[in-house]
C-alpha positions as semicolon CSV with decimal commas, in nm:
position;residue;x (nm);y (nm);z (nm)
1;X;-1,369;8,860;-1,524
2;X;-1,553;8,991;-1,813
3;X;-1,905;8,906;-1,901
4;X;-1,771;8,780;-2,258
5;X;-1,526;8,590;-2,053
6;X;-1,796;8,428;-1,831
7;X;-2,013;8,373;-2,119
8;X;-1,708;8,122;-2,269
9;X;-1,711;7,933;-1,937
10;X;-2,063;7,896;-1,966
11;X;-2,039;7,775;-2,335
12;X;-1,725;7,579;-2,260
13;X;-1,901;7,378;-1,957
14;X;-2,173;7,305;-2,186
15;X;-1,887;7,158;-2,437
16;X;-1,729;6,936;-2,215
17;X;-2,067;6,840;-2,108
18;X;-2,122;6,708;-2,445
19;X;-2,438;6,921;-2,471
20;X;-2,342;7,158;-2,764
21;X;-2,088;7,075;-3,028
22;X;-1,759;7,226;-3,064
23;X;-1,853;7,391;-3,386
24;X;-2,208;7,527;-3,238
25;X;-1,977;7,657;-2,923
26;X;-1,781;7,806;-3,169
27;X;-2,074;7,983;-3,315
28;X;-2,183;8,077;-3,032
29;X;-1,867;8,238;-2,945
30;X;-1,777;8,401;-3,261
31;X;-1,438;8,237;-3,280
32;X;-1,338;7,948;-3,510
33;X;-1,366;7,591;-3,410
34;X;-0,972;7,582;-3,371
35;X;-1,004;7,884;-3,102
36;X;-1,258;7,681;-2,965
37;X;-1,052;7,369;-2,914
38;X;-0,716;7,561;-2,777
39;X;-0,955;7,763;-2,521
40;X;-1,164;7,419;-2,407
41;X;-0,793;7,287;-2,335
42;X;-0,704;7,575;-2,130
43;X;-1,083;7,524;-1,957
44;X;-0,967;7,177;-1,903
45;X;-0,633;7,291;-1,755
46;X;-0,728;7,608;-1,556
47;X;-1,047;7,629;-1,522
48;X;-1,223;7,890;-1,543
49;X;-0,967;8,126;-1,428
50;X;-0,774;7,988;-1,786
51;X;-1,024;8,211;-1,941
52;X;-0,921;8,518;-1,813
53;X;-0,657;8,736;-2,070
54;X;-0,312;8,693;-1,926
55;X;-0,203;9,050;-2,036
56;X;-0,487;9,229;-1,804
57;X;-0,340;9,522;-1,587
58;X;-0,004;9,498;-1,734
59;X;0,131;9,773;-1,986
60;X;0,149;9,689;-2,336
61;X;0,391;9,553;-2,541
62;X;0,408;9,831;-2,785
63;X;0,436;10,197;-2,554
64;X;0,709;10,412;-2,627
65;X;1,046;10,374;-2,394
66;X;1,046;10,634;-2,104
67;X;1,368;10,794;-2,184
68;X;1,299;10,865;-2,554
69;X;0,942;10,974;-2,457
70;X;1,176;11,251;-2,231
71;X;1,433;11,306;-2,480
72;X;1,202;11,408;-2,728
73;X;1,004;11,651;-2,492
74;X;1,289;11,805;-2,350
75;X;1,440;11,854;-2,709
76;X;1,037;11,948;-2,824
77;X;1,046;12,215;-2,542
78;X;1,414;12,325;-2,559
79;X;1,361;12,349;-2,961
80;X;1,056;12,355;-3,147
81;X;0,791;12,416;-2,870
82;X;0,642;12,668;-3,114
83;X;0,573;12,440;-3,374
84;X;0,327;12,182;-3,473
85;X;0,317;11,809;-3,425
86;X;0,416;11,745;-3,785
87;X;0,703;11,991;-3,801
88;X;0,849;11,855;-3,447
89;X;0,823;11,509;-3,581
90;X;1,023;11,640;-3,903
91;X;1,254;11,812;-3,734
92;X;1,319;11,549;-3,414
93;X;1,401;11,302;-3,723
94;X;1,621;11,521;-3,930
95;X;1,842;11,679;-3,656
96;X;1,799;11,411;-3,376
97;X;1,783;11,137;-3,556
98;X;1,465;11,042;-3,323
99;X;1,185;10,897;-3,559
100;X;0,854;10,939;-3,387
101;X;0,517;10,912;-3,544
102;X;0,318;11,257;-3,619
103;X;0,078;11,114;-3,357
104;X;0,255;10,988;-3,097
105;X;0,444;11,336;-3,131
106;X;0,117;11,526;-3,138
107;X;0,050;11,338;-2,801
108;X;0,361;11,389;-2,605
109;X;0,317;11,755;-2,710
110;X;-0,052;11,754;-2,550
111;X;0,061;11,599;-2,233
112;X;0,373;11,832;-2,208
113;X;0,175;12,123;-2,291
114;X;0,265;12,254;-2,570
115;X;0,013;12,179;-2,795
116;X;-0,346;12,249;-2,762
117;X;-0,573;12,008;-2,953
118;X;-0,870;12,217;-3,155
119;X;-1,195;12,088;-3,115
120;X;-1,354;11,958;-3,437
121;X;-1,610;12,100;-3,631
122;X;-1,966;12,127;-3,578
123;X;-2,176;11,867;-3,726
124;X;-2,394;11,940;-4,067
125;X;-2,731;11,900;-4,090
């Protein structure tokens, strides 16, 4: 558990307590009074163990599918291992018919090893 997440239960105890409002909870929080009233329900419910975020340790909703993550490397390497992120990312689109970000590209082709990031420029004075 957090410390943000055990500061809520903290707050939220107080709330059903009837020591602090639901707006000055709110506050307190930085949420809005309607966050505040769905996450005292779940403290009702669950407990403090409601709190917690139900998507911790699992992956997210939004990666990339295996198998196109290895179709585009192995076409990457097989093809255009010589160019740069935004040419692959042209070129897996055009010919492939793979549409991949220029970043998400420029990634694969870091972990795969065939692109080497360039470190940034030195800071002005």
């Amino acid at each position: 558990m957090s410390q943000e997440e055990a500061k809520r239960g903290q707050l939220l105890a107080l709330m059903e307590a009837g020591k602090i409002s639901r707006q000055e909870g709110a506050k307190r929080m930085g949420i809005t009074p309607r966050q505040a009233r769905r996450l005292a329900k779940r403290y009702r419910i669950d407990g403090l163990p409601g709190l917690i975020n139900k998507q911790r340790g699992k992956p997210s909703n939004r990666r990339m599918d295996e198998a196109l993550k290895i179709t585009a490397m192995q076409l990457v390497g097989a093809h255009y291992a010589d160019f740069g992120p935004t040419l692959a990312a042209e070129k897996l689109a055009e010919r492939h018919q793979i549409r991949l970000s220029v970043e998400s590209t420029r990634q694969l082709m870091i972990d795969a090893g065939y692109w080497h990031p360039k470190r940034g420029g030195k800071p002005s004075v």
